[in-house]
C-alpha positions in Angstrom: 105.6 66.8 -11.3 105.6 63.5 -9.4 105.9 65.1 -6.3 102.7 67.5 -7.1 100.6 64.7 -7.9 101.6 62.3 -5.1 100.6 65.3 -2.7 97.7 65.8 -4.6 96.6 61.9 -4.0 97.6 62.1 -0.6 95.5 65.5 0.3 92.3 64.1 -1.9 93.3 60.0 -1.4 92.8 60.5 2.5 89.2 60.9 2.7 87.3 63.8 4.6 87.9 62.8 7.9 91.9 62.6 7.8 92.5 64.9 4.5 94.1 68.3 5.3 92.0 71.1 3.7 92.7 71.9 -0.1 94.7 74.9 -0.4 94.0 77.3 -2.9 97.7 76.1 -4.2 96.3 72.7 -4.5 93.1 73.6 -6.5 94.6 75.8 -9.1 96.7 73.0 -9.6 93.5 70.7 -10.0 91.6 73.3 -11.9 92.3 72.6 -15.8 89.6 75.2 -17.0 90.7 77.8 -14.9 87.0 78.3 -13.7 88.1 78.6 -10.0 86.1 75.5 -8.9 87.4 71.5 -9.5 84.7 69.7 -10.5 84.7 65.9 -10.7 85.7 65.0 -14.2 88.8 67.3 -13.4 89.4 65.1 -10.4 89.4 62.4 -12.2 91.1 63.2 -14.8 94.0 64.7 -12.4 93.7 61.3 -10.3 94.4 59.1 -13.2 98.0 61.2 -13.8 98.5 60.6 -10.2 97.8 56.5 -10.2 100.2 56.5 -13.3 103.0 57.9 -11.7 102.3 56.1 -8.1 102.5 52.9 -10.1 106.3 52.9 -11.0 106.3 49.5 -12.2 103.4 50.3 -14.2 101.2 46.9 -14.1 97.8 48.9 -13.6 98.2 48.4 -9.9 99.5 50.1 -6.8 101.4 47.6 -4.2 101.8 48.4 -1.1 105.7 49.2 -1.6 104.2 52.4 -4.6 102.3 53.1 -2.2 104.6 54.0 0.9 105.2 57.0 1.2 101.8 58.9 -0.2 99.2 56.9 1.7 99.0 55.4 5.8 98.3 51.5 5.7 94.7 52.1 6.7 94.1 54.5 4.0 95.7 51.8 1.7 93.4 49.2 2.8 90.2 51.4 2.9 90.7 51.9 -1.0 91.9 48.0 -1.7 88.3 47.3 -1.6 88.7 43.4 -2.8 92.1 42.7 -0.1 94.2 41.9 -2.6 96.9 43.4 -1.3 96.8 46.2 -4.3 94.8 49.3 -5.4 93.3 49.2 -8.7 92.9 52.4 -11.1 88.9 51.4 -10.3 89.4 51.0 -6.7 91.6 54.5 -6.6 89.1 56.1 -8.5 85.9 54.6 -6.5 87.9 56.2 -2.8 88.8 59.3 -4.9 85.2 59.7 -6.0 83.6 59.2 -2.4 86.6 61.8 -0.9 85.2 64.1 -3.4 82.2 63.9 -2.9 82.6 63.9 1.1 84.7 67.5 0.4 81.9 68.8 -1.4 80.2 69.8 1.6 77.7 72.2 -0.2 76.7 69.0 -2.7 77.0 71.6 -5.6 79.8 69.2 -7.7 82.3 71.7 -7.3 85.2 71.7 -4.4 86.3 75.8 -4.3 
């Protein structure tokens, strides 16, 4: 289970321009009604799994040392927004949000 969601943050965590394409693997796994579409709440919801188990020491932030391993050192500093030298559950959200939306390249809400 970690390793799913780690892949799953690091597929949807990179951002458009450096993400490797969804697979249909990766959105069944995202897809919690089973509608064949993720839509953005099921993101999120997904996403917040994955920040929990990316923070291992669980103080509601991701340090650079959680973060080794699932995302470059540019992609961690795109998403630590303030340069604090950790991602926030707001910060991960606020990259995972524009990734999404950037991936939804039909602006229908749905990645599929």
């Amino acid at each position: 289970m970690k390793h799913l969601l780690a892949t799953a943050a690091l597929v949807l965590f990179a951002g458009a321009a450096w993400a490797q394409p969804l697979t249909t693997e990766d959105l069944r796994d995202l897809d919690a009604n089973g509608d064949g579409a993720v839509d953005a709440a099921e993101l999120d919801s997904y996403m917040v799994e994955a920040f929990k188990t990316i923070d291992a020491d669980g103080d509601g932030a991701i340090s650079g040392d959680e973060g080794q391993g699932i995302m470059t050192p540019e992609l961690f500093n795109q998403a630590d927004k303030n340069g604090d030298g950790k991602i926030s559950l707001e910060e991960f959200q606020a990259q995972t949000r524009a990734d999404f939306s950037a991936a939804d390249q039909n602006d229908d809400g749905l990645l599929n």
